[in-house]
PQR file with spaces between the fields and no chain letter, atoms N, CA, C, O and H, PARSE charges and radii, in Angstrom:
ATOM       1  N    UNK     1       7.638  -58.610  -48.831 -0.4000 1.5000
ATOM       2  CA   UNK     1       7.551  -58.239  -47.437 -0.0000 2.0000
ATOM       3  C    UNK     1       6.643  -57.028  -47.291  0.5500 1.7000
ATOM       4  O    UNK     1       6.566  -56.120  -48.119 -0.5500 1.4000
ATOM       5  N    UNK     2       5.858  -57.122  -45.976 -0.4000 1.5000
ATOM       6  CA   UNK     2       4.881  -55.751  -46.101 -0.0000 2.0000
ATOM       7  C    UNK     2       5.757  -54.495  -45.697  0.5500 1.7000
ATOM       8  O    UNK     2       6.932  -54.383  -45.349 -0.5500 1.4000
ATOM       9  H    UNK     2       5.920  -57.860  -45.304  0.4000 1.0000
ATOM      10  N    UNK     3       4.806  -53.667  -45.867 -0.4000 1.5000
ATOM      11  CA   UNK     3       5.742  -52.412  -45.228 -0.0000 2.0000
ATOM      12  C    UNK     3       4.840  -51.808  -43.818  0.5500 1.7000
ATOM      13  O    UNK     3       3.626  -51.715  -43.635 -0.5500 1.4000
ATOM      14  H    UNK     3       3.851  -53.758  -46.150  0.4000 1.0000
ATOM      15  N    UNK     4       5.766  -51.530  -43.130 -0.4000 1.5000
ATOM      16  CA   UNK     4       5.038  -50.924  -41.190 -0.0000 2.0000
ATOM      17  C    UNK     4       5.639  -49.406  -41.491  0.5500 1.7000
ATOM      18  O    UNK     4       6.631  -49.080  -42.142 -0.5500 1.4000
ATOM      19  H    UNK     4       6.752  -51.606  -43.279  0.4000 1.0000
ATOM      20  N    UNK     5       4.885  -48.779  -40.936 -0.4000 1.5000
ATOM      21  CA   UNK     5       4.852  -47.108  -40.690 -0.0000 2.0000
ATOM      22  C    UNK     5       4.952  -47.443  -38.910  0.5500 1.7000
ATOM      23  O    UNK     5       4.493  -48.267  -38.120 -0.5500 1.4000
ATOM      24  H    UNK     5       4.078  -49.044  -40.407  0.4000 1.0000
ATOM      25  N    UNK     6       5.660  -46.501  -38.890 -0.4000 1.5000
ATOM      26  CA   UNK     6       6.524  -46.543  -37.167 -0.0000 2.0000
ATOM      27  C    UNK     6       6.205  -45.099  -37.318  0.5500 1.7000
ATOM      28  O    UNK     6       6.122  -44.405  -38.332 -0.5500 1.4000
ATOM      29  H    UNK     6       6.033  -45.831  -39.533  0.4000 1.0000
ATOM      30  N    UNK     7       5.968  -44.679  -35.449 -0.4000 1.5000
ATOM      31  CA   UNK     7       6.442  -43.401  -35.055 -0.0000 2.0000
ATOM      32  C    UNK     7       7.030  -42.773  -33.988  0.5500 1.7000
ATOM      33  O    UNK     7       6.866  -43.512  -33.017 -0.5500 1.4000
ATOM      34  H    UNK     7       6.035  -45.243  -34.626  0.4000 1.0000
ATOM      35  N    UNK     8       7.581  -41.869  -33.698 -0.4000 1.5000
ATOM      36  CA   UNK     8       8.801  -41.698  -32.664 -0.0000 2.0000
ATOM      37  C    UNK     8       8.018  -41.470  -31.512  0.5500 1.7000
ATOM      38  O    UNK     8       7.191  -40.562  -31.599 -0.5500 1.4000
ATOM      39  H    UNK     8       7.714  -41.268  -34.487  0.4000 1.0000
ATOM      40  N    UNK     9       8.085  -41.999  -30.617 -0.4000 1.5000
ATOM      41  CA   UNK     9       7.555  -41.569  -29.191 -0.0000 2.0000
ATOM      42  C    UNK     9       7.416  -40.041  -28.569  0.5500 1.7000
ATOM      43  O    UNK     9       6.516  -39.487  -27.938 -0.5500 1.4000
ATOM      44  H    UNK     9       8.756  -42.737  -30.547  0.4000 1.0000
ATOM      45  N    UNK    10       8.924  -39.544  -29.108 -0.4000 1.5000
ATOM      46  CA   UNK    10       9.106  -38.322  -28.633 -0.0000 2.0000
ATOM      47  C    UNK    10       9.078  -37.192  -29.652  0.5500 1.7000
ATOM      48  O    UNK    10       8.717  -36.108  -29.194 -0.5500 1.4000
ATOM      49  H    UNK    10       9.656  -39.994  -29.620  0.4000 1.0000
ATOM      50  N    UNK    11       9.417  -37.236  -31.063 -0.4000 1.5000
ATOM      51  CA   UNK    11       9.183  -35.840  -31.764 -0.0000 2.0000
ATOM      52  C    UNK    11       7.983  -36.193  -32.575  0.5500 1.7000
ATOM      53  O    UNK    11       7.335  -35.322  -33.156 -0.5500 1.4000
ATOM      54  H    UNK    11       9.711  -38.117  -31.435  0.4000 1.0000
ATOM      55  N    UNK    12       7.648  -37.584  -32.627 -0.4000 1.5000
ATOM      56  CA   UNK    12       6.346  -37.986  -33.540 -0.0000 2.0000
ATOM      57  C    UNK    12       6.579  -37.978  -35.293  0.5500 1.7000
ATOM      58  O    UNK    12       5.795  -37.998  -36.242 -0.5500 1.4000
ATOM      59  H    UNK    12       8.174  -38.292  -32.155  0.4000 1.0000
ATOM      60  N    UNK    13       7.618  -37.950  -35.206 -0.4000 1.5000
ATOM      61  CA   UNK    13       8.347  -38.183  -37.070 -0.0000 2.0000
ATOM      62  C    UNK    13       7.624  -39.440  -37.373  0.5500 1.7000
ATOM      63  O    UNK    13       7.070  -40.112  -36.502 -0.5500 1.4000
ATOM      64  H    UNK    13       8.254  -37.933  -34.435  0.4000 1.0000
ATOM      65  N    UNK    14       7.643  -39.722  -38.570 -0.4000 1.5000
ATOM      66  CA   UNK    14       7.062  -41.264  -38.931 -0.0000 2.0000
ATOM      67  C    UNK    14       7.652  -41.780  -40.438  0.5500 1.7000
ATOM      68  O    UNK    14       7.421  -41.284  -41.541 -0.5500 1.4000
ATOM      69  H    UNK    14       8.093  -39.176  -39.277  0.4000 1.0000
ATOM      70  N    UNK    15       8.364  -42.771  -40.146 -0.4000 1.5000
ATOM      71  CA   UNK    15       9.164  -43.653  -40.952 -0.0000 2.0000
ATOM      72  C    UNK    15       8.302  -45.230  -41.612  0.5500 1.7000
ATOM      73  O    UNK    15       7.487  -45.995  -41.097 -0.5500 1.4000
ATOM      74  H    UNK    15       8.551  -43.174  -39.250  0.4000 1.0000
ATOM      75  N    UNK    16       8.939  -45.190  -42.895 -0.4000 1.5000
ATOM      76  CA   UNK    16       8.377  -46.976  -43.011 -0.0000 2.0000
ATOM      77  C    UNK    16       9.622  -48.044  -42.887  0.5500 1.7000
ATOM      78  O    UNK    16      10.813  -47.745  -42.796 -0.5500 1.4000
ATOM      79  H    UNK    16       9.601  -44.568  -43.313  0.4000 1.0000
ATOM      80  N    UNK    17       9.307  -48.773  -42.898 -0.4000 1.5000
ATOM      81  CA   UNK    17      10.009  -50.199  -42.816 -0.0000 2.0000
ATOM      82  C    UNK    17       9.664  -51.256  -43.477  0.5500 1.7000
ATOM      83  O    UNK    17       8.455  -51.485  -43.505 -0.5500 1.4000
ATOM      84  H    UNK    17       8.340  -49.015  -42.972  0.4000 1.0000
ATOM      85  N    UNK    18      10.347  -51.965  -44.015 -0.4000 1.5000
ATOM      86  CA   UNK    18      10.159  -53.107  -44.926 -0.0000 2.0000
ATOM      87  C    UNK    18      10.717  -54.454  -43.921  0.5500 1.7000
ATOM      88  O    UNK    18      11.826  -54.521  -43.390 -0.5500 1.4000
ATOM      89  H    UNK    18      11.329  -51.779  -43.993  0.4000 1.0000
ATOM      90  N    UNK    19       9.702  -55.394  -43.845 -0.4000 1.5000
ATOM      91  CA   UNK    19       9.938  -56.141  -42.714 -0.0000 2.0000
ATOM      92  C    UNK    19       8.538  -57.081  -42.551  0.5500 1.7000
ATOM      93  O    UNK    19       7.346  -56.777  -42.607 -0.5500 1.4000
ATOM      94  H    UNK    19       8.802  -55.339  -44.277  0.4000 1.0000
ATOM      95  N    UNK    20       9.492  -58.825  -42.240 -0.4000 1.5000
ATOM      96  CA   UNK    20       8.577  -59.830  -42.173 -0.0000 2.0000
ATOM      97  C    UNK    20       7.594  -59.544  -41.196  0.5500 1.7000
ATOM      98  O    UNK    20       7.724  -58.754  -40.261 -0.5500 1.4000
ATOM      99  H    UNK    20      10.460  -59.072  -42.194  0.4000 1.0000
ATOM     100  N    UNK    21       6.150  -60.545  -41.592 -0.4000 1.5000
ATOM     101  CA   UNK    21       5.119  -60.273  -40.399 -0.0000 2.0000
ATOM     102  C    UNK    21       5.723  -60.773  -38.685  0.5500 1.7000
ATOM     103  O    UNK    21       5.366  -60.338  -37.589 -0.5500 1.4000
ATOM     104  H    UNK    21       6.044  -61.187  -42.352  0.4000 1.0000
ATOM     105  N    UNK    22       6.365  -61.440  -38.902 -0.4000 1.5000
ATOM     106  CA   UNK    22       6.758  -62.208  -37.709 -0.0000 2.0000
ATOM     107  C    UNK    22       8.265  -61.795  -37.017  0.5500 1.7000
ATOM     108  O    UNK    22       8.854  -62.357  -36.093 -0.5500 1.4000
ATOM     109  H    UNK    22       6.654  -61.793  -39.792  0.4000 1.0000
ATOM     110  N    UNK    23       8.619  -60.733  -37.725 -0.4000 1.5000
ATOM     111  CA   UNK    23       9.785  -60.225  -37.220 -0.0000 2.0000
ATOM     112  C    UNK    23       9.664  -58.974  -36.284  0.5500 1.7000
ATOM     113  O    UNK    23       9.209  -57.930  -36.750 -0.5500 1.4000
ATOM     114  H    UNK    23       8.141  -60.276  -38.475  0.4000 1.0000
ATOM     115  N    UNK    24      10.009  -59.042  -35.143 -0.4000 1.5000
ATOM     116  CA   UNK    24       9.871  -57.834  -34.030 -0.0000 2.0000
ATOM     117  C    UNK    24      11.410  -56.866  -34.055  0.5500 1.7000
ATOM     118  O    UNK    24      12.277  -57.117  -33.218 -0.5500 1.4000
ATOM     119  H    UNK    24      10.379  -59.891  -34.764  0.4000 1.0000
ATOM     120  N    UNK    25      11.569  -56.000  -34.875 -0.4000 1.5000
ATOM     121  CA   UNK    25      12.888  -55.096  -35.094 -0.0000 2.0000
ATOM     122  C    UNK    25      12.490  -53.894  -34.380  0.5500 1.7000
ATOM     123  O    UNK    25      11.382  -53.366  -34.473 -0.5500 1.4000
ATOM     124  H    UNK    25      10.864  -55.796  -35.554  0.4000 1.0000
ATOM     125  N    UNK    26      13.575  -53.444  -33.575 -0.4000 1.5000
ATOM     126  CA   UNK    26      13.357  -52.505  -32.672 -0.0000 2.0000
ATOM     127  C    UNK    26      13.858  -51.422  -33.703  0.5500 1.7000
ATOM     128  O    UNK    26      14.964  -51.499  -34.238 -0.5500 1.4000
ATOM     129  H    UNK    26      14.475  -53.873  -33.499  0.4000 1.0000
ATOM     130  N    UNK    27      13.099  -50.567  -33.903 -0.4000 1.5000
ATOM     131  CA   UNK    27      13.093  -49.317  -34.476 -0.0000 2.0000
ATOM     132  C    UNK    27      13.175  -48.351  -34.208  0.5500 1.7000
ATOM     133  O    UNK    27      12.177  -47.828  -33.712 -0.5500 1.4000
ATOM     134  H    UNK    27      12.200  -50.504  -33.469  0.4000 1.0000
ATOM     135  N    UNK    28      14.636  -47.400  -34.411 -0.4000 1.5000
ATOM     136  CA   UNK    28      14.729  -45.990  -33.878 -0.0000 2.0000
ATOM     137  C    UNK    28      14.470  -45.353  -34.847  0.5500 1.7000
ATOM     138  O    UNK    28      14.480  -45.831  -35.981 -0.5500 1.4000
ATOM     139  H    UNK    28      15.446  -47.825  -34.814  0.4000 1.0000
ATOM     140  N    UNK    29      14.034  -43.491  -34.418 -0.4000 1.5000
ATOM     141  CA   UNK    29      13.771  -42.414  -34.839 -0.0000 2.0000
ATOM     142  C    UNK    29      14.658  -42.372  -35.770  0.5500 1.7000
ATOM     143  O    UNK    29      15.746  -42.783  -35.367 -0.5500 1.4000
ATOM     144  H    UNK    29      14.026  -43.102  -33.496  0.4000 1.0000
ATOM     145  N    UNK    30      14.647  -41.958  -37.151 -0.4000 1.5000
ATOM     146  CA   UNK    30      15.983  -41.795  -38.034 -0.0000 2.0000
ATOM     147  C    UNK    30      16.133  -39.572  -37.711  0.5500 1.7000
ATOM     148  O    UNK    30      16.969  -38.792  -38.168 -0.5500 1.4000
ATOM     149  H    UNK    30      13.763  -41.624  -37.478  0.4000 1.0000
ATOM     150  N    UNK    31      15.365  -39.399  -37.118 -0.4000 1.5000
ATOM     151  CA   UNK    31      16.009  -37.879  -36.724 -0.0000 2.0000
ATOM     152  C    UNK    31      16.876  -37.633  -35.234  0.5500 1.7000
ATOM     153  O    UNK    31      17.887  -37.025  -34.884 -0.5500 1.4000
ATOM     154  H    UNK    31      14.686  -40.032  -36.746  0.4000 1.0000
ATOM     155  N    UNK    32      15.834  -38.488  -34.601 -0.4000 1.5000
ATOM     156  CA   UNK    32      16.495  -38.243  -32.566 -0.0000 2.0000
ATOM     157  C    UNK    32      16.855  -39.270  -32.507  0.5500 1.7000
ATOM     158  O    UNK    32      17.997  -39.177  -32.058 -0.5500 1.4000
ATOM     159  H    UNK    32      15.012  -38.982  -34.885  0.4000 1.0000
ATOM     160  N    UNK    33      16.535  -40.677  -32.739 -0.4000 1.5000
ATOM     161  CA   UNK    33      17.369  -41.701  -32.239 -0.0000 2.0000
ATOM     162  C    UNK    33      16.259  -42.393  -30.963  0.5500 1.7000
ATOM     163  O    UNK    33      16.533  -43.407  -30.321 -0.5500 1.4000
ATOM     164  H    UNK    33      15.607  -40.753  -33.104  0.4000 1.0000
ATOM     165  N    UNK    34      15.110  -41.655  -30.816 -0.4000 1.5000
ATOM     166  CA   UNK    34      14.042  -42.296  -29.617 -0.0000 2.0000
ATOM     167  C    UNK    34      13.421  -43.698  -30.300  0.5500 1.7000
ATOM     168  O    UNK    34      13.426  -43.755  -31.529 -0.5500 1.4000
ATOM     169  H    UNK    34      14.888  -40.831  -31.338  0.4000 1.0000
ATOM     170  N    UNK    35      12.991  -44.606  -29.686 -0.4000 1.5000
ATOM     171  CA   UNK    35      12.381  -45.496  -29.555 -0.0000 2.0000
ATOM     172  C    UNK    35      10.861  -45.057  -30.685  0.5500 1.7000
ATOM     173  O    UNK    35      10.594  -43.861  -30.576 -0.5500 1.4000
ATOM     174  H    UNK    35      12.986  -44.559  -28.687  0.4000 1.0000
ATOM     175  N    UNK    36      10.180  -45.606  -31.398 -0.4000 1.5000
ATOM     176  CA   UNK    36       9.277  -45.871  -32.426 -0.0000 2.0000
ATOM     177  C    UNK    36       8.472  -46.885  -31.932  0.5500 1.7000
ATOM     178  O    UNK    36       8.871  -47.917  -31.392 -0.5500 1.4000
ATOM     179  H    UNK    36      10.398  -46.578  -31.487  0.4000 1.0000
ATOM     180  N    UNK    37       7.173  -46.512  -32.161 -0.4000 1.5000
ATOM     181  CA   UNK    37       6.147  -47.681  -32.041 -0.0000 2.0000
ATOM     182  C    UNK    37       5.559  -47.758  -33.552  0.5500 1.7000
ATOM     183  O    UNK    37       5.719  -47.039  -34.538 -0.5500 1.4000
ATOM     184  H    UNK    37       6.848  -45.674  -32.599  0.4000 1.0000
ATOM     185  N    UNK    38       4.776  -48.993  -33.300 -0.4000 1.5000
ATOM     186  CA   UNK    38       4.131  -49.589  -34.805 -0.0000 2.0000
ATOM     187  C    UNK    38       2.895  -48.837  -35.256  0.5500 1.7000
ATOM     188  O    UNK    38       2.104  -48.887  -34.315 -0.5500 1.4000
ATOM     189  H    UNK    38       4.646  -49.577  -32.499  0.4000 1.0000
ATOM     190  N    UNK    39       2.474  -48.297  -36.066 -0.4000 1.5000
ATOM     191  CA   UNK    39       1.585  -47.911  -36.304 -0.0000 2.0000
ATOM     192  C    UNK    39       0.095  -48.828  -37.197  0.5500 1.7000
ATOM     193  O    UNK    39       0.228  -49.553  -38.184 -0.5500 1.4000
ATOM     194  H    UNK    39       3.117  -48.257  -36.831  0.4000 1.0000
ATOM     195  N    UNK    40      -1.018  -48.557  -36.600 -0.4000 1.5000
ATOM     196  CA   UNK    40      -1.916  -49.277  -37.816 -0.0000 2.0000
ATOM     197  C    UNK    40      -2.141  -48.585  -38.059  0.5500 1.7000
ATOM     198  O    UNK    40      -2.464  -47.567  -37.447 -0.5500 1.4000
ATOM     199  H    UNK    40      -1.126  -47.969  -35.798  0.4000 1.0000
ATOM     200  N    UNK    41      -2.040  -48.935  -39.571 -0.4000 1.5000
ATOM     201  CA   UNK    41      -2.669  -48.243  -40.859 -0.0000 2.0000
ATOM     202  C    UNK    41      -3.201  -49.339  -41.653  0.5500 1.7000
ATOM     203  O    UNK    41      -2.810  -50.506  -41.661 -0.5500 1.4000
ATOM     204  H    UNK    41      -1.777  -49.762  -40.068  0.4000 1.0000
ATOM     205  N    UNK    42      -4.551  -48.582  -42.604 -0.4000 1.5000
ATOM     206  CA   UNK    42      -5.453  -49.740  -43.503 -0.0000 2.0000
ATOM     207  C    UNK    42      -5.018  -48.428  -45.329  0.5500 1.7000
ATOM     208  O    UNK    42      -4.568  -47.306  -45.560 -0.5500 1.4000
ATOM     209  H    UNK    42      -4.869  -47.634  -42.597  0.4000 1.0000
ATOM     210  N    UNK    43      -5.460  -49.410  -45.952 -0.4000 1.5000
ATOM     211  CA   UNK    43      -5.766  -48.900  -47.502 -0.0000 2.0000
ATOM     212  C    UNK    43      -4.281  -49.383  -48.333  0.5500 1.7000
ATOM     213  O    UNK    43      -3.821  -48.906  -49.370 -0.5500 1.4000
ATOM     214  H    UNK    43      -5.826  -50.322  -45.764  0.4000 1.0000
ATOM     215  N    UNK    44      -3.626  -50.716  -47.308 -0.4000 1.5000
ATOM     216  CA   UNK    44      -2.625  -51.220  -48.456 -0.0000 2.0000
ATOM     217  C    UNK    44      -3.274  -52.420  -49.122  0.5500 1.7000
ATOM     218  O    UNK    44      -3.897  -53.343  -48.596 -0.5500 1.4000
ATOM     219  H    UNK    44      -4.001  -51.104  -46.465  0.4000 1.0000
ATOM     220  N    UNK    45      -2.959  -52.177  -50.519 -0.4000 1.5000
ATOM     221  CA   UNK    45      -3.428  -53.448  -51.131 -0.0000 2.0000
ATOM     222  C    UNK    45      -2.877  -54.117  -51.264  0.5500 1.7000
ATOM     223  O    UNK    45      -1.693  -54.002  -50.946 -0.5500 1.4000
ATOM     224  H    UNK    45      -2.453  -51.427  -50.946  0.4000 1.0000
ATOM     225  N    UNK    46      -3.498  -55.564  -51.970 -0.4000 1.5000
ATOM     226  CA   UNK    46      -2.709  -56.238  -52.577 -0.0000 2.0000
ATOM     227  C    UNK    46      -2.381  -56.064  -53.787  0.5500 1.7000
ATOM     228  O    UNK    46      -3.225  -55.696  -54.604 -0.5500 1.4000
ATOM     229  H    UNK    46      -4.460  -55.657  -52.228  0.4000 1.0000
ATOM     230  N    UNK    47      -0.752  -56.357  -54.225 -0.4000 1.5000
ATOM     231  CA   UNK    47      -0.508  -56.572  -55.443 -0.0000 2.0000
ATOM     232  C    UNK    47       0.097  -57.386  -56.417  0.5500 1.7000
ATOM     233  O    UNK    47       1.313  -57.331  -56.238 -0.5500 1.4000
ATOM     234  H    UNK    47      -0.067  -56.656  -53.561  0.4000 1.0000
ATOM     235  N    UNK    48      -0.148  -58.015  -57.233 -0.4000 1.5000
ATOM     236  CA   UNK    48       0.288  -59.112  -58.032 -0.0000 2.0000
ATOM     237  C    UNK    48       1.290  -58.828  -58.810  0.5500 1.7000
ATOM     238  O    UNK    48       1.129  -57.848  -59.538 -0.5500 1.4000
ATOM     239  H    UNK    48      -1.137  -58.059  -57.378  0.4000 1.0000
ATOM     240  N    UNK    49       2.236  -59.366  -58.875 -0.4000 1.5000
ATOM     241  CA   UNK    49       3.641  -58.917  -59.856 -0.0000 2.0000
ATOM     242  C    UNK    49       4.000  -60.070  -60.854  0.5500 1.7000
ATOM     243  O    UNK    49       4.167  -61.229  -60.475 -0.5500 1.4000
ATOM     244  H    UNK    49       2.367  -60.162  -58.284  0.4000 1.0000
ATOM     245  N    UNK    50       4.052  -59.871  -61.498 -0.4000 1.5000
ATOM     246  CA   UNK    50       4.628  -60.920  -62.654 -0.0000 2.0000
ATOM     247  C    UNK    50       3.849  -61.270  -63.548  0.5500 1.7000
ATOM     248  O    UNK    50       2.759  -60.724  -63.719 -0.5500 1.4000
ATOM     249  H    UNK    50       3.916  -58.929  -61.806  0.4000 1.0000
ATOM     250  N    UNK    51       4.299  -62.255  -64.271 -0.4000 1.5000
ATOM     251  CA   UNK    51       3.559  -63.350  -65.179 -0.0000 2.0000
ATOM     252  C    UNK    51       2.185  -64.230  -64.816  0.5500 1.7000
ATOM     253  O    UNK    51       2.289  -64.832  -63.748 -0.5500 1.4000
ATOM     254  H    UNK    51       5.185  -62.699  -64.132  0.4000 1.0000
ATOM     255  N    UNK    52       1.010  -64.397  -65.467 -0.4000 1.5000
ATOM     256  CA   UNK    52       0.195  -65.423  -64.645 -0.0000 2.0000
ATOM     257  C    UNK    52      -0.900  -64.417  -64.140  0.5500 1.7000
ATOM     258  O    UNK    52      -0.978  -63.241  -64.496 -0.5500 1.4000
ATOM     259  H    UNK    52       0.926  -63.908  -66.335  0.4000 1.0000
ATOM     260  N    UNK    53      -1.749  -65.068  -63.240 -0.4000 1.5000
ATOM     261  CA   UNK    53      -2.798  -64.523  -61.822 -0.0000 2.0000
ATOM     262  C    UNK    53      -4.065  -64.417  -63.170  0.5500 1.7000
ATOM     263  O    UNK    53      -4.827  -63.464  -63.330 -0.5500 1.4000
ATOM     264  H    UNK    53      -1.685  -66.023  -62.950  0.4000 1.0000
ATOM     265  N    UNK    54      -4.020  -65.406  -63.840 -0.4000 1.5000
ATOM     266  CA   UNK    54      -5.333  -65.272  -64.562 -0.0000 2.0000
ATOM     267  C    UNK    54      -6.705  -66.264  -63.944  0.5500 1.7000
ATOM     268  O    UNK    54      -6.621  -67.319  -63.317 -0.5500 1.4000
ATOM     269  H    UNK    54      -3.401  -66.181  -63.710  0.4000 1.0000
ATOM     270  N    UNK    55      -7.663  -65.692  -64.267 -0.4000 1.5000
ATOM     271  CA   UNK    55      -9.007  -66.679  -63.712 -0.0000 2.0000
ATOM     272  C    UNK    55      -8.819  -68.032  -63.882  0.5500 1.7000
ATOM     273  O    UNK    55      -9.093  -68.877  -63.030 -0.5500 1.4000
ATOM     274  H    UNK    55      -7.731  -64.834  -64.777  0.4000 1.0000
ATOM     275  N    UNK    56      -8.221  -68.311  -65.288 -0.4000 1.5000
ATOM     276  CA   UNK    56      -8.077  -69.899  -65.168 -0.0000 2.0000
ATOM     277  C    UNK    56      -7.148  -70.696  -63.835  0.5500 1.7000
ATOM     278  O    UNK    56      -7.273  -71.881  -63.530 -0.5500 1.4000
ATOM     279  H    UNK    56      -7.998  -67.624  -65.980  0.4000 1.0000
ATOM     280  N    UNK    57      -6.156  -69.641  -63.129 -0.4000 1.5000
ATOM     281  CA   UNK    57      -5.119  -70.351  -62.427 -0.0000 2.0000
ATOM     282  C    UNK    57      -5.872  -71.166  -61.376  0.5500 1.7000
ATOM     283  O    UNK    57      -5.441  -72.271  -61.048 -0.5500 1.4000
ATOM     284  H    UNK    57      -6.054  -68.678  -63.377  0.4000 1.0000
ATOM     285  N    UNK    58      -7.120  -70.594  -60.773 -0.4000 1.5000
ATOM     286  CA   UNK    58      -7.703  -70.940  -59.622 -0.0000 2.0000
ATOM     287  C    UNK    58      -9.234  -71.742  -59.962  0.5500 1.7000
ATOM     288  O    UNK    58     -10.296  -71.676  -59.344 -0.5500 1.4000
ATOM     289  H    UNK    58      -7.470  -69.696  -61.039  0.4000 1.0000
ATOM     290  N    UNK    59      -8.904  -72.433  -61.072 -0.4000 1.5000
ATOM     291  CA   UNK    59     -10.295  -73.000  -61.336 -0.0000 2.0000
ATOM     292  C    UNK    59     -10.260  -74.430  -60.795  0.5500 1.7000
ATOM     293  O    UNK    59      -9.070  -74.481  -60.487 -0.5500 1.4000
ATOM     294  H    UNK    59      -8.041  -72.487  -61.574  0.4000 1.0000
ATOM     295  N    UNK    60     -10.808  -75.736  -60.443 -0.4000 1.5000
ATOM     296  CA   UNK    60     -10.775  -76.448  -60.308 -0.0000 2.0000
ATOM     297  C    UNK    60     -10.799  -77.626  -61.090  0.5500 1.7000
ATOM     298  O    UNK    60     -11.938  -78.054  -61.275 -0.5500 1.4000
ATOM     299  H    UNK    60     -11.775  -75.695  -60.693  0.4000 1.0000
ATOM     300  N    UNK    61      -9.612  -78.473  -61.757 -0.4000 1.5000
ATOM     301  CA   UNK    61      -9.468  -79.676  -62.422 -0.0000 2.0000
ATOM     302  C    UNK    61     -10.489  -80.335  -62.700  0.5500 1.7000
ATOM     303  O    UNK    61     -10.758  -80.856  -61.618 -0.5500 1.4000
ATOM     304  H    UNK    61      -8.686  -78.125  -61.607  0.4000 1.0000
ATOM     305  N    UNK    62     -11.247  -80.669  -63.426 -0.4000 1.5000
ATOM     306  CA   UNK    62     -12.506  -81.822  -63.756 -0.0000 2.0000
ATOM     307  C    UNK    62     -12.249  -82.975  -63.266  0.5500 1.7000
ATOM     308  O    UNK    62     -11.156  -83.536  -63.348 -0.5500 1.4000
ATOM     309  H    UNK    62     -11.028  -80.246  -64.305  0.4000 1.0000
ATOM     310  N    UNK    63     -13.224  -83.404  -62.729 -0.4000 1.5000
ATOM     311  CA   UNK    63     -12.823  -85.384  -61.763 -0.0000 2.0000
ATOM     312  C    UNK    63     -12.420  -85.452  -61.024  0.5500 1.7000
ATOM     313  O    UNK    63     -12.239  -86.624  -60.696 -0.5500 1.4000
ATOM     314  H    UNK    63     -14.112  -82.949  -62.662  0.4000 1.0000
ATOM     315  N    UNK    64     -11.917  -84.456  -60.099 -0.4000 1.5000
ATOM     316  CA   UNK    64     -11.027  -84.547  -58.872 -0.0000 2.0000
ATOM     317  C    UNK    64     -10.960  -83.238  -58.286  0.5500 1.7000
ATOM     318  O    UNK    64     -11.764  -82.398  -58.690 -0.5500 1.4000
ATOM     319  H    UNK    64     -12.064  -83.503  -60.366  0.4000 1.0000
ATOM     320  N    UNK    65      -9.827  -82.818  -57.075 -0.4000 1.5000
ATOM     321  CA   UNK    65     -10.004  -82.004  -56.592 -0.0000 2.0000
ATOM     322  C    UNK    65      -8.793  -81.237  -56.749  0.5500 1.7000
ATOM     323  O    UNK    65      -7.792  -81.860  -57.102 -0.5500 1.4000
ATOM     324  H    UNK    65      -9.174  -83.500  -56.747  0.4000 1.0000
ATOM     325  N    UNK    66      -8.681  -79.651  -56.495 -0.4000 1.5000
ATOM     326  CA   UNK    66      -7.656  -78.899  -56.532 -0.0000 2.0000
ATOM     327  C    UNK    66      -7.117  -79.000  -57.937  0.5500 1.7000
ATOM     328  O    UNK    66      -6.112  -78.367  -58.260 -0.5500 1.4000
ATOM     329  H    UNK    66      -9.495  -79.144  -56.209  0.4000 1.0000
């Protein structure tokens, strides 16, 4: 799940959240309790976890497709 940086309307604190793209969770201030909006922010990457993600995974089968 990505993570959203929220911030308080009224003292301007700023919290993250862990939360689907498609999920709209109303988010309060964890100091005052005011209402939070979403923030954009850029410079998250991607990251690969586990076993695997080598060049061969994404090569294409000989004679056919995918």
């Amino acid at each position: 799940m990505p993570t959203f940086t929220y911030r308080c309307k009224w003292c301007r604190h700023e919290q993250d959240r862990f939360h689907g793209m498609r999920d709209k969770p109303r988010v309060r201030c964890e100091k005052c309790e005011h209402a939070c909006i979403k923030l954009i922010v850029g410079g998250h990457g991607l990251v690969f976890r586990g076993e695997g993600f080598y060049e061969t995974d994404y090569k294409r089968k000989k004679g056919g497709r995918g």
